[in-house]
ROZA-811703 format. One line per 5 residues: number of its first residue (from 1); their letters; for each residue x, y, z of N, C-alpha, C. Coordinates in steps of 0.1 Angstrom, whole numbers. Example, Ala and Ser with C-alpha at 12.3 -4.5 7.8 and 13.67 -1.06 7.14 Angstrom:
2
1 = AS = 132 -57 78 123 -45 78 132 -33 78  128 -22 71 137 -11 71 129 0 79 .
***
This chain:
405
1 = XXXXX = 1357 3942 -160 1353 3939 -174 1344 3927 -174  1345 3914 -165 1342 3906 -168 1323 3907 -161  1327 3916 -155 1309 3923 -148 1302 3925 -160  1309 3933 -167 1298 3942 -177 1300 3929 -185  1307 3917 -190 1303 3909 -200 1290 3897 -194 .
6 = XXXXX = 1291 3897 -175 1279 3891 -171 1264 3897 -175  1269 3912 -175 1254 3918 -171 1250 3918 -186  1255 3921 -194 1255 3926 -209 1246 3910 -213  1252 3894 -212 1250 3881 -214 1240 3877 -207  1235 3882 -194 1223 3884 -185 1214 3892 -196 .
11 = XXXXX = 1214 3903 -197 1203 3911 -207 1195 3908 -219  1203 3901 -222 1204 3892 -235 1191 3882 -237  1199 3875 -224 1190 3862 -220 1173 3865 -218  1174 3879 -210 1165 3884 -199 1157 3888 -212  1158 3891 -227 1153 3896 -236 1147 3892 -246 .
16 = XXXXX = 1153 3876 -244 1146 3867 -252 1136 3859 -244  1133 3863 -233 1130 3856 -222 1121 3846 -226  1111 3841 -231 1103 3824 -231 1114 3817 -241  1122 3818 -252 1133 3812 -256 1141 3810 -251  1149 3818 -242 1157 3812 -230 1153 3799 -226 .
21 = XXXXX = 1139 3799 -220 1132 3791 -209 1132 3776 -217  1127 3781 -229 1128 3765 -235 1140 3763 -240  1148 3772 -245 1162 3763 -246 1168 3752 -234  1167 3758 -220 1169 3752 -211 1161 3744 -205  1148 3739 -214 1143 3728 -212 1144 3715 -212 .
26 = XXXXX = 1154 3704 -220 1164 3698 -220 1168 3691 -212  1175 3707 -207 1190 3703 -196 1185 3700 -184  1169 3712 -178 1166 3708 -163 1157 3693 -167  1152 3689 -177 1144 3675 -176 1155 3664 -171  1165 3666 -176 1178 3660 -175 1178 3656 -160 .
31 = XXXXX = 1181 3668 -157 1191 3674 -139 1178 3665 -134  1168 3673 -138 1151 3669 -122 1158 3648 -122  1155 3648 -143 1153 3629 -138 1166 3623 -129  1177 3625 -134 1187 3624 -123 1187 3626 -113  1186 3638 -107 1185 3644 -92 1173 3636 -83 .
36 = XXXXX = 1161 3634 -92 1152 3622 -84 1153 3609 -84  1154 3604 -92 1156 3589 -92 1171 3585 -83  1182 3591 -87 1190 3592 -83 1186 3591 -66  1186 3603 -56 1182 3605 -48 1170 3596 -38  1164 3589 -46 1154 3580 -46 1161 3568 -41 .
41 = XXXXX = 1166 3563 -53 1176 3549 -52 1183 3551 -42  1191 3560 -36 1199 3562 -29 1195 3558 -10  1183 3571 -13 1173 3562 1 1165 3551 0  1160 3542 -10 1160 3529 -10 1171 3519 -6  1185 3527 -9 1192 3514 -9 1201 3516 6 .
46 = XXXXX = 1198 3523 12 1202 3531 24 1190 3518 32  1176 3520 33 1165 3518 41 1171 3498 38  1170 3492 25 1177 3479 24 1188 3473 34  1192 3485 36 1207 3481 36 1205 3484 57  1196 3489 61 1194 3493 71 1186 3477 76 .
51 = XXXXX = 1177 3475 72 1167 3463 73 1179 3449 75  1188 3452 64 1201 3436 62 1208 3440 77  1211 3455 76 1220 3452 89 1216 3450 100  1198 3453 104 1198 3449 119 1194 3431 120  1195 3425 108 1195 3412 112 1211 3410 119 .
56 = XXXXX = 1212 3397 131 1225 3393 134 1235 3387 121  1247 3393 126 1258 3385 117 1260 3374 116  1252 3367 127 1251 3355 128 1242 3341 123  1235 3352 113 1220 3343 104 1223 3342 95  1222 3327 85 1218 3323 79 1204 3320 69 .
61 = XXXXX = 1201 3321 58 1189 3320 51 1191 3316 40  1183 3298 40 1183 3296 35 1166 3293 28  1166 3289 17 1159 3289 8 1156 3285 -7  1145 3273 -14 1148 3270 -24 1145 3284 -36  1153 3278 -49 1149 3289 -57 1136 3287 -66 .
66 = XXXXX = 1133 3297 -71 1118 3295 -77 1115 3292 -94  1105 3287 -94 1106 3280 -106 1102 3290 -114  1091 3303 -109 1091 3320 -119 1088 3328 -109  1081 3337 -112 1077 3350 -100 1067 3345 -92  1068 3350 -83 1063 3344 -65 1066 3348 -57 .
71 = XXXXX = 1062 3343 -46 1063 3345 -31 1074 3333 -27  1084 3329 -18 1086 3319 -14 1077 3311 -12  1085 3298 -20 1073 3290 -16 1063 3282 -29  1061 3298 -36 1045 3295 -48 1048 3289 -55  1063 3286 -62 1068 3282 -76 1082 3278 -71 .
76 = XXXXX = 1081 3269 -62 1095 3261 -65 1092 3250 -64  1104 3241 -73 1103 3231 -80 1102 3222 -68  1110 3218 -57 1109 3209 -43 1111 3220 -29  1105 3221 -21 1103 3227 -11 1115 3218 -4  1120 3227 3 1132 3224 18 1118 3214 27 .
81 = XXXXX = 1126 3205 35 1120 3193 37 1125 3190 56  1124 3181 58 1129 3174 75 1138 3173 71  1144 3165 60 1155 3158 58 1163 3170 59  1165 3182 51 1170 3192 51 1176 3196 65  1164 3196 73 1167 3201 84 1179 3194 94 .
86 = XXXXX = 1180 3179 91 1188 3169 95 1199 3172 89  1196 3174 80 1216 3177 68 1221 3188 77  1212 3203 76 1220 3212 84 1222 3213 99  1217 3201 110 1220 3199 126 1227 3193 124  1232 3185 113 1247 3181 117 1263 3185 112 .
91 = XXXXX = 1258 3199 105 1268 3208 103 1276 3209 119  1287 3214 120 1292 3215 134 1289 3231 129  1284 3240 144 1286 3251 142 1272 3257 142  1265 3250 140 1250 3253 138 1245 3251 152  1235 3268 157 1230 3264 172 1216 3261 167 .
96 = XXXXX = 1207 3272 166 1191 3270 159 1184 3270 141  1182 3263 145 1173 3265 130 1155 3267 131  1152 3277 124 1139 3277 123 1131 3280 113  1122 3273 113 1115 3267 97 1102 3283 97  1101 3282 82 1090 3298 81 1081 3288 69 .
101 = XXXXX = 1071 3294 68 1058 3291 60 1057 3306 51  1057 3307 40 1053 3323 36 1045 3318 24  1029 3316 23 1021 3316 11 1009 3327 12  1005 3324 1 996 3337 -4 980 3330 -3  969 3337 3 958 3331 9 946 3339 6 .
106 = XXXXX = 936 3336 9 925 3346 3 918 3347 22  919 3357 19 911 3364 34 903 3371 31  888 3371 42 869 3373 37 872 3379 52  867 3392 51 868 3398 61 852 3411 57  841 3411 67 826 3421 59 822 3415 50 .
111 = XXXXX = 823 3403 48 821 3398 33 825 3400 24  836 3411 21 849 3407 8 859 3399 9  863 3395 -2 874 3389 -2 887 3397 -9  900 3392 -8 913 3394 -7 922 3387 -9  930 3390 -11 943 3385 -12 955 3387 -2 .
116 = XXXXX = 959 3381 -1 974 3384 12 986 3374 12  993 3379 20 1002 3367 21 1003 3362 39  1006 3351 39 1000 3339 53 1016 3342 55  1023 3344 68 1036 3339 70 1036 3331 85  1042 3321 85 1044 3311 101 1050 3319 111 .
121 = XXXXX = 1046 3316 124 1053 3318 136 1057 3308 141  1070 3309 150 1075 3292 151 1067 3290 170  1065 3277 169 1054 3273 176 1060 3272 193  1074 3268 194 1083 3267 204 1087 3281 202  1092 3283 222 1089 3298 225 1106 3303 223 .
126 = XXXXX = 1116 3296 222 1127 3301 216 1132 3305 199  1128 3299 191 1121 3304 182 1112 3313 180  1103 3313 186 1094 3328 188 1096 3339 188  1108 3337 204 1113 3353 206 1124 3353 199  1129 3346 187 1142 3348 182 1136 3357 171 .
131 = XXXXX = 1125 3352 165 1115 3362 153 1110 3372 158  1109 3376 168 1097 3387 174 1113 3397 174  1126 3395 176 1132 3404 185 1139 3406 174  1144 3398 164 1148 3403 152 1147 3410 141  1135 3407 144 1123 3418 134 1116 3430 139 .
136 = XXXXX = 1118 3431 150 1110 3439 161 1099 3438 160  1091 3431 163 1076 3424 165 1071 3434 177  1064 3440 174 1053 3449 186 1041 3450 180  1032 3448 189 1016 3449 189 1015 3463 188  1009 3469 182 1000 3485 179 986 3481 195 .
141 = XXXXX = 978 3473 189 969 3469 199 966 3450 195  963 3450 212 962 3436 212 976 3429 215  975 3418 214 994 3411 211 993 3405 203  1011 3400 207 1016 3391 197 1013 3378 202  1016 3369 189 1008 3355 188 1017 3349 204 .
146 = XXXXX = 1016 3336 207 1021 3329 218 1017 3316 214  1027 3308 227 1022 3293 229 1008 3287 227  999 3280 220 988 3274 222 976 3288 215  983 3296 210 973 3298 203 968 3297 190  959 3288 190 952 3278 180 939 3289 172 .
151 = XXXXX = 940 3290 160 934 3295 151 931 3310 152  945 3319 161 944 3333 159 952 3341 149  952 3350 145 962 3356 136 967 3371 144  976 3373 139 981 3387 141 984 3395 125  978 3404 126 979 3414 112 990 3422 112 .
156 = XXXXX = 992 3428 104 1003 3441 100 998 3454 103  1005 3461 100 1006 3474 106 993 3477 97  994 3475 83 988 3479 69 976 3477 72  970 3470 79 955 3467 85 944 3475 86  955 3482 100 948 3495 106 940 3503 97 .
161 = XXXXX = 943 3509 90 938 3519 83 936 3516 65  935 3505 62 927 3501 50 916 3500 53  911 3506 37 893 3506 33 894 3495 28  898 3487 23 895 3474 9 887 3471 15  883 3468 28 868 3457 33 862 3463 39 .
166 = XXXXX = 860 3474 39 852 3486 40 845 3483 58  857 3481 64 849 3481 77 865 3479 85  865 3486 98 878 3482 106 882 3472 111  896 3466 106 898 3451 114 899 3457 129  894 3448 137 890 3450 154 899 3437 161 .
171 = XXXXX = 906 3438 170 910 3427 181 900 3419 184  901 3409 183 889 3400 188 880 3396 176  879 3405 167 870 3402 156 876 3386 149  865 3382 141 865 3367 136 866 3373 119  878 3371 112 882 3369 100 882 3350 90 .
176 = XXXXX = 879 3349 75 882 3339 74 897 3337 64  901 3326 67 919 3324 60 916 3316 50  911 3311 36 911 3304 30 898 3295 32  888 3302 40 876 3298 44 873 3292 58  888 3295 65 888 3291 76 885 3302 87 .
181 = XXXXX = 878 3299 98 877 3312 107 892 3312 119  898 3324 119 903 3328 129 901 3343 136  901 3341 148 902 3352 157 918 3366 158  914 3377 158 922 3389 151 931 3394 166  943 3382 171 945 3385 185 957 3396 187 .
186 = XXXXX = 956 3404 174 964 3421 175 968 3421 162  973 3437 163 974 3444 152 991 3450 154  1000 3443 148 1013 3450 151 1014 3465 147  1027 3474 154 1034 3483 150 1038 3485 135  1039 3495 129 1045 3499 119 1064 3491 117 .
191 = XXXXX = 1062 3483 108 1074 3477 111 1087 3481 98  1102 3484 106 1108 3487 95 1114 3477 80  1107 3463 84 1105 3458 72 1091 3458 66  1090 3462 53 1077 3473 55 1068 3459 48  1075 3450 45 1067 3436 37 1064 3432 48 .
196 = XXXXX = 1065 3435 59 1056 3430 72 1041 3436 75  1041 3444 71 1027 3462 73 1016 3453 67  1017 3444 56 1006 3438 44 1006 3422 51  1009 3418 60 1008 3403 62 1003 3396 73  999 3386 73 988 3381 83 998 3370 87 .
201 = XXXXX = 999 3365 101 1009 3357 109 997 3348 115  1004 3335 116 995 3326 125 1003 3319 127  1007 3304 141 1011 3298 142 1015 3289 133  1027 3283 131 1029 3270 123 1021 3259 120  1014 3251 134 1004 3241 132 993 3249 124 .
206 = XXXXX = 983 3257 126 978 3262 120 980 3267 102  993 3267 99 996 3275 89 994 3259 82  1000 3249 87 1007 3234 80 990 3231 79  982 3234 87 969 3223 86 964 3234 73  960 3245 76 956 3254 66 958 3253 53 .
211 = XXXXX = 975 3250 47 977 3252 34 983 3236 31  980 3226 40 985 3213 34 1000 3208 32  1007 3219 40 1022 3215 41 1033 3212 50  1026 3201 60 1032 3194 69 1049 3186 66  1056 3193 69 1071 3191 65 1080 3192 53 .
216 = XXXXX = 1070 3205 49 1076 3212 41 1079 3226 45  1088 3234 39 1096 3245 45 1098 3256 34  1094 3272 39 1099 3281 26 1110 3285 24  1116 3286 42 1130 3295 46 1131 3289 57  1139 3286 58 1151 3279 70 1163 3291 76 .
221 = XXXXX = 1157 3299 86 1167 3309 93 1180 3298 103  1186 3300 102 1196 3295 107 1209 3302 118  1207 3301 127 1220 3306 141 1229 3298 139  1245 3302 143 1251 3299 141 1256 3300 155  1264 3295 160 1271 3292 175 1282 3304 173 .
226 = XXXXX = 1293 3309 162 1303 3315 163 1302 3322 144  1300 3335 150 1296 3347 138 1310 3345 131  1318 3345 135 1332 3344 128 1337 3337 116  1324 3323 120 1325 3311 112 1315 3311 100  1309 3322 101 1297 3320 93 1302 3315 76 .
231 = XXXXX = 1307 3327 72 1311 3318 58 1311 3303 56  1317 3298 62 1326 3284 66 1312 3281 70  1306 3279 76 1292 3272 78 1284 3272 68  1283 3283 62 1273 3286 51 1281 3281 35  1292 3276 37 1295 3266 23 1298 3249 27 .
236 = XXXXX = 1297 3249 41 1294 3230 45 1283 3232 43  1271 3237 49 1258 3237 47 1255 3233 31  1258 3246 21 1256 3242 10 1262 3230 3  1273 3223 6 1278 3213 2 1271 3201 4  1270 3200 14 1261 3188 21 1248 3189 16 .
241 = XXXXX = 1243 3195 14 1227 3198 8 1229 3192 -12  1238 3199 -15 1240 3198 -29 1244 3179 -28  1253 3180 -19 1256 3165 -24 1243 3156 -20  1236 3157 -13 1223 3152 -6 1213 3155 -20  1209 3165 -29 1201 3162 -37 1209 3158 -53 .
246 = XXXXX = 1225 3156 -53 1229 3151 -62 1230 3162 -72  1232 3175 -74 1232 3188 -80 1247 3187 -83  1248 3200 -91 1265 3203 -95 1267 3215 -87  1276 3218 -86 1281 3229 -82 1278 3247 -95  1271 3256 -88 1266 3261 -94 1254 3258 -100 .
251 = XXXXX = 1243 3250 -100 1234 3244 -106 1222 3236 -98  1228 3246 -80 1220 3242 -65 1205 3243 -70  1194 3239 -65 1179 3245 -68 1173 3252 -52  1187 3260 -48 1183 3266 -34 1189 3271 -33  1189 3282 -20 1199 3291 -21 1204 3295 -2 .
256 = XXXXX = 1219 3295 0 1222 3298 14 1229 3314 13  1222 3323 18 1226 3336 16 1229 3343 37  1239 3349 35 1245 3353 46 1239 3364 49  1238 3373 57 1237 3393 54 1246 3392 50  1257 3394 47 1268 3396 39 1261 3400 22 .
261 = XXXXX = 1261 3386 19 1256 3385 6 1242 3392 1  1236 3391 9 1223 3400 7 1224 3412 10  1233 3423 15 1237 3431 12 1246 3440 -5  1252 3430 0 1257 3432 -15 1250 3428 -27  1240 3420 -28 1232 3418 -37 1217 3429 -42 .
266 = XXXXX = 1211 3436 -29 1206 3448 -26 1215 3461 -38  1228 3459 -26 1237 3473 -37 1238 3468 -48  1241 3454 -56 1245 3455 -72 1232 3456 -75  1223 3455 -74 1209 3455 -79 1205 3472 -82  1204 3478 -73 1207 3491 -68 1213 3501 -76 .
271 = XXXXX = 1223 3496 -77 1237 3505 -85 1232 3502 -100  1230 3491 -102 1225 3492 -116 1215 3503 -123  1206 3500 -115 1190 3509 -117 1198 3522 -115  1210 3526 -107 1211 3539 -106 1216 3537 -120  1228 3536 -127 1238 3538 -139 1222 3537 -150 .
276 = XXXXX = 1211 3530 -147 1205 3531 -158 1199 3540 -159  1197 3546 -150 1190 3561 -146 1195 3573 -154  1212 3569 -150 1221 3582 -155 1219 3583 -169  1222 3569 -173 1220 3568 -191 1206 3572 -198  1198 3568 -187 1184 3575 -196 1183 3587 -201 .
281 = XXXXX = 1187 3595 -187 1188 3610 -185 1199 3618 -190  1211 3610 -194 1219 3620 -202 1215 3621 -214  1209 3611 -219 1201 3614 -233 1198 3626 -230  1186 3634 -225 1179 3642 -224 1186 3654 -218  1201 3655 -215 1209 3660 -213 1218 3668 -224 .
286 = XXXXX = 1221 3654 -235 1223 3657 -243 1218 3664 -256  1203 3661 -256 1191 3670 -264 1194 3681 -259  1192 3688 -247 1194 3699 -242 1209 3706 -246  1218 3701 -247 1233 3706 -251 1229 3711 -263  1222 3703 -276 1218 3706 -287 1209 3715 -288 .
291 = XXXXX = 1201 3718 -282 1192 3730 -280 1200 3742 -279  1209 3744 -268 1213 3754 -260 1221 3755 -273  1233 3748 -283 1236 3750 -291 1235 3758 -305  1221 3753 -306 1210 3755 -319 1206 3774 -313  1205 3774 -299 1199 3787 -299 1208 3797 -297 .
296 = XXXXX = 1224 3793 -294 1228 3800 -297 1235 3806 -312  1234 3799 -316 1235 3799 -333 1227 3805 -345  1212 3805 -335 1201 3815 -336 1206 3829 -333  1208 3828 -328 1217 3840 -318 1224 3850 -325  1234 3840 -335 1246 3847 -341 1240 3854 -349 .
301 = XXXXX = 1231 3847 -358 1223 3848 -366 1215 3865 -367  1207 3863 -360 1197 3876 -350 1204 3887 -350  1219 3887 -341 1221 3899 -336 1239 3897 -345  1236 3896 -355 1251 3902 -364 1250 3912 -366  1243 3917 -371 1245 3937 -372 1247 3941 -359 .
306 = XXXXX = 1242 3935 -350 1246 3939 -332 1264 3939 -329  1265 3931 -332 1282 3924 -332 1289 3932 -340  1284 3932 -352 1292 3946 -364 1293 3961 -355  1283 3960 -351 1285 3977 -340 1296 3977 -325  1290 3964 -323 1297 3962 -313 1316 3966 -317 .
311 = XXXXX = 1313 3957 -331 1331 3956 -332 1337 3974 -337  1327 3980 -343 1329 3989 -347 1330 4003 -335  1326 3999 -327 1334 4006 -314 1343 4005 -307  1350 3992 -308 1360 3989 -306 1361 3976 -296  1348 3968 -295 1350 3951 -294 1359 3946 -298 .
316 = XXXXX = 1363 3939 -293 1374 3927 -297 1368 3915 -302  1377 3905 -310 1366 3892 -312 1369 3885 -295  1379 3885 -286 1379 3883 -272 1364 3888 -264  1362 3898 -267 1349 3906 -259 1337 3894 -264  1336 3896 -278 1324 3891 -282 1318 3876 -278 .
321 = XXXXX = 1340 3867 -276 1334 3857 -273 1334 3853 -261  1337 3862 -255 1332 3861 -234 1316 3860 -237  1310 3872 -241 1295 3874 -243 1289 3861 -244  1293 3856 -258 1283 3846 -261 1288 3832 -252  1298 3829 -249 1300 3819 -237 1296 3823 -224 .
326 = XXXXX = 1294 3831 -220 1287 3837 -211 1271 3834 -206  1266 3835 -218 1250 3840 -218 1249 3813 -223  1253 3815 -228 1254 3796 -233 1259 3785 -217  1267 3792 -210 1271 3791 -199 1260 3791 -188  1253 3801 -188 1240 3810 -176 1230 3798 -183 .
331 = XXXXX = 1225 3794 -193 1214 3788 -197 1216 3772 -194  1228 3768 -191 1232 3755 -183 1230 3754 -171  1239 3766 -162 1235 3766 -151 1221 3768 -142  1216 3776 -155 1201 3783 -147 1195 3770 -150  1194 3762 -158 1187 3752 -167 1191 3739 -148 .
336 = XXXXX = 1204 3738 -149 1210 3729 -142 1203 3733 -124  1202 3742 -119 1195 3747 -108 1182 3745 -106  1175 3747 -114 1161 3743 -118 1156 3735 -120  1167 3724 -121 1165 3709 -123 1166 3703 -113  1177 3705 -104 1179 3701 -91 1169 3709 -87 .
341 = XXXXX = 1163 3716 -83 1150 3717 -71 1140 3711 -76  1137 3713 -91 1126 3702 -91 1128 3686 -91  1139 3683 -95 1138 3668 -93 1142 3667 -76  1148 3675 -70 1145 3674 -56 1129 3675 -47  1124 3681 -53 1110 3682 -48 1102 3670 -52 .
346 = XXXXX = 1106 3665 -64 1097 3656 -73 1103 3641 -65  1114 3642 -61 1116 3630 -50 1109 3628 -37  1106 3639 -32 1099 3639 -21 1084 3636 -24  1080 3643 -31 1067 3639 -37 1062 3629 -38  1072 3621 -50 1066 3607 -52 1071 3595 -40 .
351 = XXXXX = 1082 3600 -31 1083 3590 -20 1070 3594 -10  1065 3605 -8 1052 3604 1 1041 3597 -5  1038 3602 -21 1024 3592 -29 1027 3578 -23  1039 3575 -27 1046 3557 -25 1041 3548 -14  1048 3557 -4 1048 3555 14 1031 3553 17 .
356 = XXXXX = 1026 3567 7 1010 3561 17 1002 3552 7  1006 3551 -4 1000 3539 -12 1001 3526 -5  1013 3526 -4 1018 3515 0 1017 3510 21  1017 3523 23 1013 3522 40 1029 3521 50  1041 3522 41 1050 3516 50 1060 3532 45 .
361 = XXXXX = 1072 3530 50 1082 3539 46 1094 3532 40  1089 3524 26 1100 3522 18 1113 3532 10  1104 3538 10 1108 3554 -1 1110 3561 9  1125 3566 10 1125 3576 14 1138 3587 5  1141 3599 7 1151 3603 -5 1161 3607 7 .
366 = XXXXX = 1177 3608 3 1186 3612 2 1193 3622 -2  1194 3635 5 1196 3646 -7 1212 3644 -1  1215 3640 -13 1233 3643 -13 1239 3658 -21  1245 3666 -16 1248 3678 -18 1258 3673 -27  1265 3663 -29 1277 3662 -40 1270 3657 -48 .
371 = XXXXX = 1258 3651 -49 1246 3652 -62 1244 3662 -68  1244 3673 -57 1235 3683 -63 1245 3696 -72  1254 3690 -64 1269 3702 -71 1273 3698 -82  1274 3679 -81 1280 3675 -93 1266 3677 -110  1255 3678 -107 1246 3674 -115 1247 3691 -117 .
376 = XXXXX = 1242 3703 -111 1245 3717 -117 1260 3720 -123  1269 3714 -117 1282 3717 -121 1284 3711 -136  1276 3699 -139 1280 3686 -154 1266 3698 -166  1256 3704 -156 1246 3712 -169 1254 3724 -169  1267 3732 -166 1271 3745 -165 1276 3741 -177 .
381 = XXXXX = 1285 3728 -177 1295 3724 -183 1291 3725 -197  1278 3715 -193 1271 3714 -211 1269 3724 -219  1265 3734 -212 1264 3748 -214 1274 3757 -222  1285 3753 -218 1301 3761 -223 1302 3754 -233  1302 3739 -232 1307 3734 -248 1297 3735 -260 .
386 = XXXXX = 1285 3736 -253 1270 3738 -265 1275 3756 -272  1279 3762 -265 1280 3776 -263 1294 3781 -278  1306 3770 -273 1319 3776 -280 1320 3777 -294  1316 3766 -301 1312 3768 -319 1300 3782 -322  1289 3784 -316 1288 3797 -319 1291 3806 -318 .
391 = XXXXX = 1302 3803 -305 1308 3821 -300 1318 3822 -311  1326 3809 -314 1340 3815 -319 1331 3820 -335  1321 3813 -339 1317 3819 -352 1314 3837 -352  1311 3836 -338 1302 3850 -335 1315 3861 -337  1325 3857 -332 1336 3865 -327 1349 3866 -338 .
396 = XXXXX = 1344 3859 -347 1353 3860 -364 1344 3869 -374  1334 3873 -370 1328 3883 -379 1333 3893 -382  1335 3895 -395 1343 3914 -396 1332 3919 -403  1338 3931 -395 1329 3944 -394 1322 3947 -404  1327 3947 -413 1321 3951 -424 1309 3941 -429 .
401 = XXXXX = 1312 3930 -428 1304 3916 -432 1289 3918 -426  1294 3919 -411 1284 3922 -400 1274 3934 -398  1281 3944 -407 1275 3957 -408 1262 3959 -418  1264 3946 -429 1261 3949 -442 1245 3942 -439  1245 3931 -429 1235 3927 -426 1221 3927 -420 .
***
């Protein structure tokens, strides 16, 4: 019985056929924007969360906070200092600290100019390989910076293969930094922190004479002698610093963040943008409930003398209202399937536009199958409840009533 009430609810559908299609337009706008963003966020916060973990447990970063939007560095009120550096060597617990430079510079390369951002290499060779191996620092061609090299840079991956200066950065070639000339002594690897692919590296002396900030500091990475202790290190550290510039507690103008914390600060950020996602999109979910609603109510409408015959052969109001929940049911799910592949495709899509806009592999998607069950399974749903006020109206018609129409 319940065959002939699919196929009978199927026919139906198959008959109104471009009305179906837009009834269930709604519901898949719904599914796609969830199913992609969703999916999206998901492998962003996956790739974040990959980048925080392969730093050691054992790092510290610290950093002042900014006075508005910037780069470290552009807009904060007092830059980390020597003195700084003295407060945190005499934390007990503390093995290395190493100072970073990250400003934003104009680079003339063919005779255009540009924009970029400058970041420090530490100039002592334990420092060096502490940055090179934590970040995974590899040369594409040419190498990486070293001891005593005075006014070379190393570029990002993102180099390679930009047009903006309409000519190929080359090893060896002579670039200018803010009007300064340096020599191009390699071209790194594609790096999995992808804010690396866009950035130009030079030695610290070089960076300090360049932008004028000889014992000033953007980020202070910090080793710790015993990972165990890190918490515990990383609230003397803060303590001592706060009491050293006379701050309150909560009211620091810097900031000491663990991987720990920057992980978790990645997912709350993350998780937000997802729930806001969900909310946008059930709107649009919810339109579609109202459609599917409205058209079946059209429905009742249309095919009452249908229903009067029906009952007059001996339908039940039971039969009539399998039918119309049936066919209200199919226009969710079909609506909900069609949403999931397109907003699955439409994730892939705009993570590749992304990726090669951008030159790195920030974007990547996540297809979670309990996405995709739960998001077709929540438009089936919508479907039945959009569906039951017209069936039960459909399914109290008497015969006669229905006949007359």
């Amino acid at each position: 019985m319940l065959n002939d009430y699919f196929f009978l609810a199927l026919g139906n559908l198959r008959h109104r056929g471009l009305k179906s299609w837009l009834t269930m337009l709604g519901i898949f706008i719904g599914i796609a924007a969830v199913v992609s963003l969703i999916s999206m966020g998901q492998g962003l916060q996956t790739t974040i969360e990959k980048q925080l973990g392969s730093l050691s447990a054992d790092i510290l970063t610290i950093e002042n906070k900014g006075a508005g939007f910037g780069p470290p560095g552009s807009t904060v009120v007092e830059s980390l200092n020597d003195n700084d550096i003295r407060i945190i060597e005499s934390v007990q617990g503390v093995d290395l600290i190493i100072t970073r430079l990250i400003r934003v510079g104009n680079l003339e390369y063919n005779k255009i100019s540009g924009f970029g951002f400058g970041v420090s290499v530490p100039e002592d060779k334990e420092g060096r390989d502490f940055v090179y191996e934590s970040f995974d620092f590899e040369a594409e061609v040419g190498r990486l910076l070293e001891s005593g090299d005075k006014e070379k840079i190393l570029l990002g991956n993102g180099f390679i293969d930009t047009e903006d200066f309409g000519k190929e950065f080359r090893v060896g070639k002579t670039v200018k930094v803010n009007g300064k000339e340096f020599e191009i002594a390699g071209i790194m690897k594609q790096s999995g922190f992808f804010q690396f692919n866009n950035m130009i590296f030079m030695m610290s002396d070089d960076m300090e004479d360049l932008f004028d900030t000889e014992g000033e500091y953007d980020i202070l990475i910090v080793q710790v002698k015993d990972s165990s202790r890190i918490e515990e290190i990383a609230e003397e550290i803060e303590r001592k610093l706060r009491d050293d510039r006379n701050e309150k507690l909560g009211e620091e103008s810097f900031t000491v963040q663990t991987p720990i914390q920057a992980a978790e600060s990645a997912s709350t950020i993350l998780g937000i943008i997802n729930l806001i996602v969900v909310g946008i999109a059930s709107i649009s979910l919810i339109v579609g409930g109202v459609g599917v609603a409205n058209t079946m109510y059209t429905s009742v409408v249309e095919r009452t003398n249908e229903i009067g015959i029906m009952k007059a052969v001996g339908a039940k109001n039971k039969d009539i209202l399998y039918i119309f929940l049936i066919e209200s049911s199919l226009l969710g799910l079909v609506g909900g399937i069609a949403g999931a592949v397109i907003g699955l495709g439409g994730a892939f899509l705009i993570s590749n536009i992304a990726n090669n806009a951008l030159g790195a592999g920030l974007f990547t998607v996540n297809v979670s199958y309990s996405l995709l069950f739960a998001s077709i399974s929540f438009s089936f749903v919508v479907g039945i409840l959009s569906g039951i006020f017209p069936a039960s109206q459909a399914s109290k018609l008497k015969v006669v009533d229905a006949l007359r129409k």
